[in-house]
Structures are given as structure tokens and as C-alpha cells.
N, CA and C atoms as an extended XYZ file, in Angstrom:
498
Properties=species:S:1:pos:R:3:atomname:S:1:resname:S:1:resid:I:1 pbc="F F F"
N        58.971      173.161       50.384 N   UNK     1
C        59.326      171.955       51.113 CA  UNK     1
C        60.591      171.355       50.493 C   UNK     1
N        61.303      171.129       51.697 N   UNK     2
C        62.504      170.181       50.893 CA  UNK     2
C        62.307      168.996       50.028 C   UNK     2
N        63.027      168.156       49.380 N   UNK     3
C        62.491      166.823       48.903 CA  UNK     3
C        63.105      165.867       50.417 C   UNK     3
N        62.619      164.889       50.354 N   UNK     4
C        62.679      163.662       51.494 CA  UNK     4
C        64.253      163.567       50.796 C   UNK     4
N        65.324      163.312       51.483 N   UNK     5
C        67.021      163.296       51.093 CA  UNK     5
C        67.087      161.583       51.015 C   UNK     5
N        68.363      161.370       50.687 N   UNK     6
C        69.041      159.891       50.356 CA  UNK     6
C        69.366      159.893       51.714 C   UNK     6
N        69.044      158.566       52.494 N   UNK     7
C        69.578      157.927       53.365 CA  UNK     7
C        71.033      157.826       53.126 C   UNK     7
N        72.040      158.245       54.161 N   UNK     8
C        73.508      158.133       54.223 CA  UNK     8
C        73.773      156.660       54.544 C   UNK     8
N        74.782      155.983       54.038 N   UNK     9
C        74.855      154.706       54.727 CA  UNK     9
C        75.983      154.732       56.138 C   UNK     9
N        75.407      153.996       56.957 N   UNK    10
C        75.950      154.148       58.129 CA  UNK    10
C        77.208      153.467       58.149 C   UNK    10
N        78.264      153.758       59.058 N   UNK    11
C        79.738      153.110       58.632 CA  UNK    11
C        79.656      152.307       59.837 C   UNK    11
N        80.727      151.437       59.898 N   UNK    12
C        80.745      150.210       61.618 CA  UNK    12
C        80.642      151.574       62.592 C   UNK    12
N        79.610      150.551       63.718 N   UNK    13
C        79.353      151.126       64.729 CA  UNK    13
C        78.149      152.688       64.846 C   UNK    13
N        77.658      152.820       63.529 N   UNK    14
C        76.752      153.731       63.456 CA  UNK    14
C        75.134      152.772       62.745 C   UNK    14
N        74.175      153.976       63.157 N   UNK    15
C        72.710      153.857       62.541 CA  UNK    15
C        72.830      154.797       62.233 C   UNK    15
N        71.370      154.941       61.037 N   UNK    16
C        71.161      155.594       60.074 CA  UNK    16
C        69.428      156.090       60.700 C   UNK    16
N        69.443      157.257       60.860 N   UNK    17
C        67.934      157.954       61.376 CA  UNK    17
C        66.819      157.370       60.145 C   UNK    17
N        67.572      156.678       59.235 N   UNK    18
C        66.327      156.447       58.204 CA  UNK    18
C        66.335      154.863       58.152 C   UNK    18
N        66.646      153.905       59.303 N   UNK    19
C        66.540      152.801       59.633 CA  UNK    19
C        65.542      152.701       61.104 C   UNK    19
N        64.803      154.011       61.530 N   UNK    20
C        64.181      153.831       62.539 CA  UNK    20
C        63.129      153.837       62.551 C   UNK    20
N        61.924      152.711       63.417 N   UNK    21
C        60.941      152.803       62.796 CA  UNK    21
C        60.092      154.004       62.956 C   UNK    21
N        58.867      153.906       62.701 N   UNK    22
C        57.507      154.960       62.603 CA  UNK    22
C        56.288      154.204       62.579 C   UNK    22
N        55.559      153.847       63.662 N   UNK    23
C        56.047      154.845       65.288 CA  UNK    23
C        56.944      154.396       65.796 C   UNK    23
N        57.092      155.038       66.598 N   UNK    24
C        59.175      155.203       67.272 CA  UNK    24
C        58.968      154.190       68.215 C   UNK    24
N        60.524      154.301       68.499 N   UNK    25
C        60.568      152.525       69.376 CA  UNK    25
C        60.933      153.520       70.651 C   UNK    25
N        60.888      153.231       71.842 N   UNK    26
C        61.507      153.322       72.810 CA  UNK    26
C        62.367      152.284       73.653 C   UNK    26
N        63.631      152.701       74.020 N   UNK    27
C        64.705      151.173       74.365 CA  UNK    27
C        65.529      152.533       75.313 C   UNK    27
N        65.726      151.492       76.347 N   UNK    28
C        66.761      151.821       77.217 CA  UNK    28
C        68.113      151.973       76.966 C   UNK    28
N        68.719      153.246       77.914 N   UNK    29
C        69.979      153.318       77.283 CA  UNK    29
C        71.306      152.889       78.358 C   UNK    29
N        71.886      152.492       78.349 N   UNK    30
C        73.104      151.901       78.838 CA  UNK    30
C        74.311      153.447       79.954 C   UNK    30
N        74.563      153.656       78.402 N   UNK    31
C        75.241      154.888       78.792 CA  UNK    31
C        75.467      155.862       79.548 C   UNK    31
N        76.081      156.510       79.557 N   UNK    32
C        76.039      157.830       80.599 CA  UNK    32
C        75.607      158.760       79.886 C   UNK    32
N        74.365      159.384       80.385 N   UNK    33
C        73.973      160.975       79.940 CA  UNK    33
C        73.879      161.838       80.620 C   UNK    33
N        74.960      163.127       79.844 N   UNK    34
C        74.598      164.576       80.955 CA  UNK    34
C        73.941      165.764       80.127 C   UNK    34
N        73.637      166.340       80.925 N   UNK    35
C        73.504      167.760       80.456 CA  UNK    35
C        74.199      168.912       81.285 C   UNK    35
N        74.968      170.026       80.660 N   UNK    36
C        75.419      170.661       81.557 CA  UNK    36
C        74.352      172.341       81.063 C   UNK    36
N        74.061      172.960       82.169 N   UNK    37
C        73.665      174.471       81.234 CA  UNK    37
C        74.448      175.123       82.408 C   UNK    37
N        74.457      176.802       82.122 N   UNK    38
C        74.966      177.510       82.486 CA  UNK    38
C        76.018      177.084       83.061 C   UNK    38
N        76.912      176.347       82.886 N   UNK    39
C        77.975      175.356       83.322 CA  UNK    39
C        78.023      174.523       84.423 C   UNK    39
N        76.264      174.569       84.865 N   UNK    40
C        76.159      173.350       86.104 CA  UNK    40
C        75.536      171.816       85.170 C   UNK    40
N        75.862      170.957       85.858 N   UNK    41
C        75.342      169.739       85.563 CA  UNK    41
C        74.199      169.710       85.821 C   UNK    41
N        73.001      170.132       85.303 N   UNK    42
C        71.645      169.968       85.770 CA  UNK    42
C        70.862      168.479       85.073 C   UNK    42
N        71.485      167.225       84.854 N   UNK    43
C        71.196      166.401       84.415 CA  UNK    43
C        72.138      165.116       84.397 C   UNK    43
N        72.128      163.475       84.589 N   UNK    44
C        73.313      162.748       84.680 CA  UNK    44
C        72.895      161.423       85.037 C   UNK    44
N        72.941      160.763       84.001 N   UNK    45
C        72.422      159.228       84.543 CA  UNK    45
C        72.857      158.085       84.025 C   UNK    45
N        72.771      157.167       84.536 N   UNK    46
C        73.155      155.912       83.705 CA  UNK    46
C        71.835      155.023       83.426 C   UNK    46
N        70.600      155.560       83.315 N   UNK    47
C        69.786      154.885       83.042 CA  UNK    47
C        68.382      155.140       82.537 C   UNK    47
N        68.412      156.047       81.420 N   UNK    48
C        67.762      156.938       80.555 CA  UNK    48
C        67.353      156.028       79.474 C   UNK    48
N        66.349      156.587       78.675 N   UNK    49
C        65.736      155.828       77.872 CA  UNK    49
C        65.983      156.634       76.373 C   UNK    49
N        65.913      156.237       75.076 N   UNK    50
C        66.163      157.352       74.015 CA  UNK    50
C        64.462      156.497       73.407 C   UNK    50
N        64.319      157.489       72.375 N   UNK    51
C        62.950      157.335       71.381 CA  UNK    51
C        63.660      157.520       69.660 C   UNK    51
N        63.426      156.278       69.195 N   UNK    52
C        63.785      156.551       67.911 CA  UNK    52
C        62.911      156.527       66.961 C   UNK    52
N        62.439      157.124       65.932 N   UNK    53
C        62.278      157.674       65.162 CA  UNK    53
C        62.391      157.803       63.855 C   UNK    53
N        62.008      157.126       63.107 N   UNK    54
C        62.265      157.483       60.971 CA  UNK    54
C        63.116      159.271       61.119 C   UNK    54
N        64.182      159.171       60.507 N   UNK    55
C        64.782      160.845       59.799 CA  UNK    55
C        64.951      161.695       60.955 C   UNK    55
N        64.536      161.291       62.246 N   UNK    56
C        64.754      162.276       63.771 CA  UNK    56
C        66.482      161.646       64.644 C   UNK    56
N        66.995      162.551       65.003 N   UNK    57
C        68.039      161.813       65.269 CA  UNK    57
C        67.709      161.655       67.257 C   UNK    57
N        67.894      160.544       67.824 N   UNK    58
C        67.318      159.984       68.994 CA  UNK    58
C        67.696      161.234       69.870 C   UNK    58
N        65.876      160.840       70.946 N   UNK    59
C        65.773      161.427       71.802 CA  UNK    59
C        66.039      161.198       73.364 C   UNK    59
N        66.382      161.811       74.150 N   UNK    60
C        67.460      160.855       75.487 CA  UNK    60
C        66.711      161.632       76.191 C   UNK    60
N        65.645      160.302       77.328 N   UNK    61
C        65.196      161.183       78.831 CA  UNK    61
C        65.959      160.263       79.854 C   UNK    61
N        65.532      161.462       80.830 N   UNK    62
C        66.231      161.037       81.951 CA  UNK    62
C        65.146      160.739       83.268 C   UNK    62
N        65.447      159.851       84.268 N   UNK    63
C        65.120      159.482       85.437 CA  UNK    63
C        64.378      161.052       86.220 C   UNK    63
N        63.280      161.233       86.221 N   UNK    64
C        63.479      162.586       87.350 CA  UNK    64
C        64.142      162.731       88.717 C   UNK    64
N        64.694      161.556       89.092 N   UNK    65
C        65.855      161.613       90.034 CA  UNK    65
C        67.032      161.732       89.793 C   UNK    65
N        67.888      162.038       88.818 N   UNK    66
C        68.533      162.050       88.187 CA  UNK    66
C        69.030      163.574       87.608 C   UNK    66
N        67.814      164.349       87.552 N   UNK    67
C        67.860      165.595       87.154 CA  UNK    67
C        67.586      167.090       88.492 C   UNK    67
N        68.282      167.162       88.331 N   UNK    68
C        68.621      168.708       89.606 CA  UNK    68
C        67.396      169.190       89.996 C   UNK    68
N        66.144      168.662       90.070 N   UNK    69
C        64.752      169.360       90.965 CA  UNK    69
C        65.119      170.943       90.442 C   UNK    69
N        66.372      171.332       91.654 N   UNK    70
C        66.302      172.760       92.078 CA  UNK    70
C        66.261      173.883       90.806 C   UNK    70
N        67.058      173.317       89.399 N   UNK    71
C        67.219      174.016       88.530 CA  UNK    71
C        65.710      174.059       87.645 C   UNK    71
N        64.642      173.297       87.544 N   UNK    72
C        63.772      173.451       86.661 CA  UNK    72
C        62.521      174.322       87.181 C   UNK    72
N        61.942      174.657       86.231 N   UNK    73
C        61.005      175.883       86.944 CA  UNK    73
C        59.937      175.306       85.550 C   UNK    73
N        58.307      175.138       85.930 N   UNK    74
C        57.588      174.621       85.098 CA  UNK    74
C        57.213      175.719       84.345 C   UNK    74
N        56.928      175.547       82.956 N   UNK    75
C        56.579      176.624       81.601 CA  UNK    75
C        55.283      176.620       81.341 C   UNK    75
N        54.650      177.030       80.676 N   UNK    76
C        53.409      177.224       80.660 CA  UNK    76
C        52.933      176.427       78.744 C   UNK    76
N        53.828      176.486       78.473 N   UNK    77
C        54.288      175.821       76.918 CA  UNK    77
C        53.864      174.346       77.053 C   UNK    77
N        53.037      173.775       75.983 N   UNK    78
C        52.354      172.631       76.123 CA  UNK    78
C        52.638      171.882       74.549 C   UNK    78
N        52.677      170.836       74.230 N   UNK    79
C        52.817      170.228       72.903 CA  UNK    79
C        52.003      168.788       72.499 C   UNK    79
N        51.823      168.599       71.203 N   UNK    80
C        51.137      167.287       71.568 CA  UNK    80
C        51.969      166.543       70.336 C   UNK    80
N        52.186      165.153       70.283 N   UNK    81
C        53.190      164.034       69.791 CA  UNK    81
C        51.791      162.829       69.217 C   UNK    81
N        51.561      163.232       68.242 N   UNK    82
C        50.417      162.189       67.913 CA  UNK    82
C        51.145      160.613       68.476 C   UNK    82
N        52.496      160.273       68.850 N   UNK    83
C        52.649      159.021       69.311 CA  UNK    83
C        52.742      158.801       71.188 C   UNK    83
N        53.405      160.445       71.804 N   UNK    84
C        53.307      159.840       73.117 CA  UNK    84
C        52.303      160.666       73.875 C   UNK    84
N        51.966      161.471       72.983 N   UNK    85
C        50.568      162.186       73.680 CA  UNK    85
C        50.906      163.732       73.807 C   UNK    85
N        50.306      164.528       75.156 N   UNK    86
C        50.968      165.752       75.677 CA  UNK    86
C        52.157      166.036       76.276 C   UNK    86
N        52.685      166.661       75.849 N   UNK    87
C        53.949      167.105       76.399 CA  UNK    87
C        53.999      168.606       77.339 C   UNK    87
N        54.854      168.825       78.112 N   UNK    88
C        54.791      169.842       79.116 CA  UNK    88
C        56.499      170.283       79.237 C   UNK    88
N        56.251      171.486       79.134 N   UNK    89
C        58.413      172.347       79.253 CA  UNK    89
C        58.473      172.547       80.287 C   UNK    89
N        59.485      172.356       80.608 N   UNK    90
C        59.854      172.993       81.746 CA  UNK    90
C        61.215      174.147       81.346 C   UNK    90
N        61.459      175.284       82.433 N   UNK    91
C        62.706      176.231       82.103 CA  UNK    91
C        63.581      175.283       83.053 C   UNK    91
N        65.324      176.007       82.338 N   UNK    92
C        66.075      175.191       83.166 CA  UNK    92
C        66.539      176.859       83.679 C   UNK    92
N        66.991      176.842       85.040 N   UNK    93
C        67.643      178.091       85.745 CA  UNK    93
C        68.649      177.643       86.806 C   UNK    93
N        69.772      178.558       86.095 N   UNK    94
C        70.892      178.507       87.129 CA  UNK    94
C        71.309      179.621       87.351 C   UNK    94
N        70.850      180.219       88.628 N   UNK    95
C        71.987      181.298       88.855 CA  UNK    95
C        70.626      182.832       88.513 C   UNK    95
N        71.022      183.194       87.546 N   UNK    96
C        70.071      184.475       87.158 CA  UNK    96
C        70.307      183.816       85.239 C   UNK    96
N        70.409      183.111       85.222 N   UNK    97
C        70.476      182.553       84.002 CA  UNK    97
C        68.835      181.882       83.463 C   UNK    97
N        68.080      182.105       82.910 N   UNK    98
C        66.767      181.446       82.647 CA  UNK    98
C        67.028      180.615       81.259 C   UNK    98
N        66.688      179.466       81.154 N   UNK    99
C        66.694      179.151       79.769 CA  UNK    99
C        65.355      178.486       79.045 C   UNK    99
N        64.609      179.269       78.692 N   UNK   100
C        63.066      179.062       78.683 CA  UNK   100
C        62.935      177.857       77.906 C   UNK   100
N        62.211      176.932       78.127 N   UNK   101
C        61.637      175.690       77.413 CA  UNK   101
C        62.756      174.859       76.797 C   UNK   101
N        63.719      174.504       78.034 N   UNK   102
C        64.778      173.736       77.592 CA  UNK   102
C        64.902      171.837       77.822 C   UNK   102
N        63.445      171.942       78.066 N   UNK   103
C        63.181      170.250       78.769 CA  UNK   103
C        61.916      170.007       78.652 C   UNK   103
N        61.525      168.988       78.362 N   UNK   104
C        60.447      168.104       78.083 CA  UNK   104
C        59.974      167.237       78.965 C   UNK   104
N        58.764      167.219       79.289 N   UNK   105
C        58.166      165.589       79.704 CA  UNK   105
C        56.884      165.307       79.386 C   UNK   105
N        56.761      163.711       79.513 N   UNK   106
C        55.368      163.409       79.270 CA  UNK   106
C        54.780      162.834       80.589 C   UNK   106
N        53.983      163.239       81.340 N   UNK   107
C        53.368      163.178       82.408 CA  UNK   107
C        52.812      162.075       82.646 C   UNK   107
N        52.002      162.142       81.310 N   UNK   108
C        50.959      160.584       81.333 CA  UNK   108
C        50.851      160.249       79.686 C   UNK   108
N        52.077      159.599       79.373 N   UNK   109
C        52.335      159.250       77.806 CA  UNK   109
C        51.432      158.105       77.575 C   UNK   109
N        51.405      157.855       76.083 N   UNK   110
C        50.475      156.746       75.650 CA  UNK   110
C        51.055      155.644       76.318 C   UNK   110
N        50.407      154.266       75.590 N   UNK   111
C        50.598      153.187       76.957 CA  UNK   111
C        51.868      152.617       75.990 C   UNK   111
N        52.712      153.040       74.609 N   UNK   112
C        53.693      152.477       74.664 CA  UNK   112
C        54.820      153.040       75.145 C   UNK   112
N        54.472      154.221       75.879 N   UNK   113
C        55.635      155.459       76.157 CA  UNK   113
C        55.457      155.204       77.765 C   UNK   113
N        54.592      154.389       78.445 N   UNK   114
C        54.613      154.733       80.060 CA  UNK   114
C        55.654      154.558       80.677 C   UNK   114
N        56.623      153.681       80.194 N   UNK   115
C        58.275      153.679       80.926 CA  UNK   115
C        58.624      154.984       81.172 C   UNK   115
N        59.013      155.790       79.948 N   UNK   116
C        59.259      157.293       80.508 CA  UNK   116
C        58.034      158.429       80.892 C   UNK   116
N        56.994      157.869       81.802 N   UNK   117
C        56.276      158.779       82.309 CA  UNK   117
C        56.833      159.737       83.286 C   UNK   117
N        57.290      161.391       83.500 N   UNK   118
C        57.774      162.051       83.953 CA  UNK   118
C        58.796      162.173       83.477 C   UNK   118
N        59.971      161.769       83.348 N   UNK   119
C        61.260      161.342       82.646 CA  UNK   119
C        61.578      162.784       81.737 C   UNK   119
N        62.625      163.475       81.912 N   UNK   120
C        62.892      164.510       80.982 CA  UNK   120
C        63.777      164.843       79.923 C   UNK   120
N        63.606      165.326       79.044 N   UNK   121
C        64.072      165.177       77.605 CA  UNK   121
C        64.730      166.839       77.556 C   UNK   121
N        65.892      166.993       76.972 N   UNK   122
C        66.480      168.287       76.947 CA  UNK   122
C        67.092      168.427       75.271 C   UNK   122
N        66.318      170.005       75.246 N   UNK   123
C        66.904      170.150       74.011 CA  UNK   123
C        68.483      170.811       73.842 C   UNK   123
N        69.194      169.777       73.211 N   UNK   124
C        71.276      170.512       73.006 CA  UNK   124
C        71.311      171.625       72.902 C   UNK   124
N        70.381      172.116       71.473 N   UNK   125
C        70.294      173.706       71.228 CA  UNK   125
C        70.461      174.448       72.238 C   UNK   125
N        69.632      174.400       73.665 N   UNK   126
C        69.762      175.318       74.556 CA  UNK   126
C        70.535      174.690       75.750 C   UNK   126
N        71.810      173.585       75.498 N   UNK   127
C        72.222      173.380       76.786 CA  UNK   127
C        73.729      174.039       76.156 C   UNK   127
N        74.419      173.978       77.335 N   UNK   128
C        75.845      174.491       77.425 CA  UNK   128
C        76.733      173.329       76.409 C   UNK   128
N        76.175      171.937       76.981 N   UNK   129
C        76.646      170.512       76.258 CA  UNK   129
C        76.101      169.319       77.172 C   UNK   129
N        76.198      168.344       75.964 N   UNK   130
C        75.093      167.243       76.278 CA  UNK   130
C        76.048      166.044       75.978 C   UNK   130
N        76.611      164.900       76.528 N   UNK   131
C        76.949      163.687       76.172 CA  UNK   131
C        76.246      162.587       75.928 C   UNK   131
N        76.507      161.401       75.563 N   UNK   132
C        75.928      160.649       75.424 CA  UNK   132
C        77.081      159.284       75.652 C   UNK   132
N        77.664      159.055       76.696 N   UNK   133
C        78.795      158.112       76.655 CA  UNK   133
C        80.360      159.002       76.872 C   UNK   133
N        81.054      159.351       75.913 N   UNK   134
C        81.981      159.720       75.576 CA  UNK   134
C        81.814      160.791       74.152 C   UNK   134
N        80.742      160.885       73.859 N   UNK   135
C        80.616      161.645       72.504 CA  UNK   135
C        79.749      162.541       72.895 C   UNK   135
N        80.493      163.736       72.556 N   UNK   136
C        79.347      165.117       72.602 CA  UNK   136
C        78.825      165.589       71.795 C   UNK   136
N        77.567      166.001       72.416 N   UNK   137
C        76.268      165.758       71.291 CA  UNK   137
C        76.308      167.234       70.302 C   UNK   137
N        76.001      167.260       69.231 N   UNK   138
C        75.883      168.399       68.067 CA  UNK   138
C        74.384      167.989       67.887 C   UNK   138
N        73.779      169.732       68.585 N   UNK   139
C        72.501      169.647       68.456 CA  UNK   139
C        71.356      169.546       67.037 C   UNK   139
N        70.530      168.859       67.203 N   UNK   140
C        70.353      169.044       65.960 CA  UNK   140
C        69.521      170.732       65.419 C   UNK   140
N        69.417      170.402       64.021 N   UNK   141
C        69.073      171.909       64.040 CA  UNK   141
C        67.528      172.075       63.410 C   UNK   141
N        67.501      173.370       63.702 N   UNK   142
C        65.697      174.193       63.957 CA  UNK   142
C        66.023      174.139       65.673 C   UNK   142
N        64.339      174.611       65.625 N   UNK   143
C        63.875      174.557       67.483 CA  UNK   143
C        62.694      173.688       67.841 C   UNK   143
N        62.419      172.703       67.202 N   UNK   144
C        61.133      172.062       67.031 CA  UNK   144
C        61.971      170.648       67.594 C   UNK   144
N        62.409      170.107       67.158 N   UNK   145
C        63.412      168.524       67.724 CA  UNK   145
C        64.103      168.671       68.156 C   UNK   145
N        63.857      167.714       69.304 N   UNK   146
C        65.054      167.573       69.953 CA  UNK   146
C        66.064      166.387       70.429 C   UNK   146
N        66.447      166.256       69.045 N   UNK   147
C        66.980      164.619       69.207 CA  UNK   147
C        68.601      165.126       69.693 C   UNK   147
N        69.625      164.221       69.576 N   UNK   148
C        70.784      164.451       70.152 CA  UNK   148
C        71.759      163.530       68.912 C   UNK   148
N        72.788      164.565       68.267 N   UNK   149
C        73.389      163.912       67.329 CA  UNK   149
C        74.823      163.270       67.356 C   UNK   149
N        75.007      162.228       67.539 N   UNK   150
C        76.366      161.899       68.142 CA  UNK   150
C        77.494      161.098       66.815 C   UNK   150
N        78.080      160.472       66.971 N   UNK   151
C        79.119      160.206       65.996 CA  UNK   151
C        78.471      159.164       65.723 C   UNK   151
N        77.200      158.375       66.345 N   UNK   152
C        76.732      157.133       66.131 CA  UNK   152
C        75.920      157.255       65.245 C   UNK   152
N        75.412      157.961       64.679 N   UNK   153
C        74.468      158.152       63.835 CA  UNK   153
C        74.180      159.120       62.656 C   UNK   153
N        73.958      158.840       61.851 N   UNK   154
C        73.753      159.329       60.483 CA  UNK   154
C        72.719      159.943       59.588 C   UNK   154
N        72.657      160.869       59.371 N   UNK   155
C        70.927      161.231       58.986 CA  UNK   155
C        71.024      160.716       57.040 C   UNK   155
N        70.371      162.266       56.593 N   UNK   156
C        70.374      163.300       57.235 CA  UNK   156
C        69.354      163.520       58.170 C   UNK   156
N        69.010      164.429       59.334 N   UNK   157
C        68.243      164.683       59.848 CA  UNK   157
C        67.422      165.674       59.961 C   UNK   157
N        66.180      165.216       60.743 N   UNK   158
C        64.742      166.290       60.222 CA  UNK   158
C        64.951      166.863       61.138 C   UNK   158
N        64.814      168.730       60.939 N   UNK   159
C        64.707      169.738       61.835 CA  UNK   159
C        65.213      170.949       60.946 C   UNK   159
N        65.884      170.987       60.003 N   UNK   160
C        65.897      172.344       59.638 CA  UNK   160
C        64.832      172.521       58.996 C   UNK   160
N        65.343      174.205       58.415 N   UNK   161
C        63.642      174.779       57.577 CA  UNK   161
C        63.688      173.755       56.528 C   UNK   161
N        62.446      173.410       56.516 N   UNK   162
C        61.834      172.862       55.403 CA  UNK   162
C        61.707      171.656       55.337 C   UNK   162
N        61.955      170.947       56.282 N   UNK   163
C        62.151      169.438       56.586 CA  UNK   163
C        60.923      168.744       57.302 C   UNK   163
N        60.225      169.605       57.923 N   UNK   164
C        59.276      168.910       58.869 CA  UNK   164
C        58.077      167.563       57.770 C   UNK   164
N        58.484      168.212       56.539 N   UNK   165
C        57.400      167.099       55.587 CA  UNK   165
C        57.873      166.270       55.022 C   UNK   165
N        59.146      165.869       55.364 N   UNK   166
C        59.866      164.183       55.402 CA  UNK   166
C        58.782      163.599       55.474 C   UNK   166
């Protein structure tokens, strides 16, 4: 196991993933968020919600109106979030392109998560590119989180090997 790291201090205009609480807050986001895969926009909103998190760098869902229907195809891959409950993947597909378990939702989240009930969450790792405003996102790393790392924020962050016991 890694050791738990030094909080970075955040510079103007950034947070620090180790200023967030536990259990995670959920707050609406302002911004514009996309996702592009196989170089279609299968994602794009101005009114998405993120989940923050102690040491996770924030997670961004989106409106299911908002997100391309035609491209998602449901997975059989299931997860559980001791804070918002079960989770369910979906594949994203464009074209002859499959990208297995590249999106998230919670169907019927706990009762502090019901704002984003349905609402889908995409992991960077497997998109083409992900914004968040004007800043493009650097996914974070492993395959287990899927937060979105932007210039706003500072870890270090949990997801590589050996980190999950932060």
C-alpha cells in the first residue's frame, strides 16, 4: 500500500482533492461539459452535476438528455458506492467502434444522490477527450475512478496502484 501523500496546496483559483468532504458532496455545475469518443460528441451540457470527494479528483454527470441515447448500449457490469448505492455501465458505440464500460449511472441513488438519478458519469480514460469549461480533462489514472482532472484542482489523486487505501 502506498502511504496516504501530503496534500498539495492549491494556488488562486484551484481546490485541493484533500479539502473534499467524506461523504462526498454533490453541487451543480455551471459549466460546459463534453465528452467526445470515437470523435463524435456523445455527451454536452450546461447543466451537470460533479461529486466530490476526500483524495478523488471530481466526478461530472450529465442530464440523460443531454447525452446521445443512440451511442450507449447497456453493460451487464454492475458496482456498488457504499455512498450512492448501485451503479450500472453502460458501452459507448460509434460507428463499429465499442468502448466497453465507458459510463456510469445510478438509477435509484441514495436519498442524498437523487438529483443525479439516471444522470451519466464517463470515464476520460476511455473517451477521445472530456472538457470541463475551457480546460481539458487529464484522466485520472488506474480504471477504478473516474473523476476528471482539470487545471482546477490539485491532488494528489486516488486511482493509481496502490492508492485505493488512502
Amino acid at each position: 500500500m502506498v502511504p496516504r501523500p501530503q496534500r498539495v496546496e492549491p494556488g488562486p483559483g484551484q481546490e485541493s482533492v484533500w479539502d473534499y468532504p467524506r461523504p462526498p458532496r454533490l453541487e451543480p455545475v455551471g459549466d460546459r461539459l463534453t465528452v467526445v469518443v470515437g470523435g463524435q460528441v456523445v455527451a454536452d451540457t450546461t447543466a451537470g452535476f460533479r461529486v466530490l470527494e476526500t483524495s478523488q479528483a471530481p466526478a461530472y454527470y450529465f442530464p440523460p438528455d443531454d447525452v446521445a441515447a443512440e451511442h450507449l448500449r447497456p453493460s451487464s457490469t454492475q458496482t456498488w458506492c457504499e455512498w450512492k448505492g448501485a451503479a450500472s455501465y453502460v458501452d459507448v458505440v460509434v460507428g463499429d467502434l465499442v468502448v466497453a464500460g465507458a459510463a456510469w449511472t445510478y438509477l435509484r441513488p441514495n436519498t442524498a444522490f437523487a438529483p443525479i438519478a439516471g444522470y451519466l458519469a464517463f470515464y476520460a480514460q476511455k473517451a477521445d477527450r472530456c472538457t470541463v469549461g475551457d480546460d481539458v480533462v487529464r484522466p485520472n489514472d488506474g480504471d477504478f475512478y473516474g473523476g476528471w482532472i482539470t487545471s482546477r484542482v490539485v491532488g494528489p489523486f486516488k486511482g493509481a496502484a496502490g492508492t485505493r487505501g488512502w
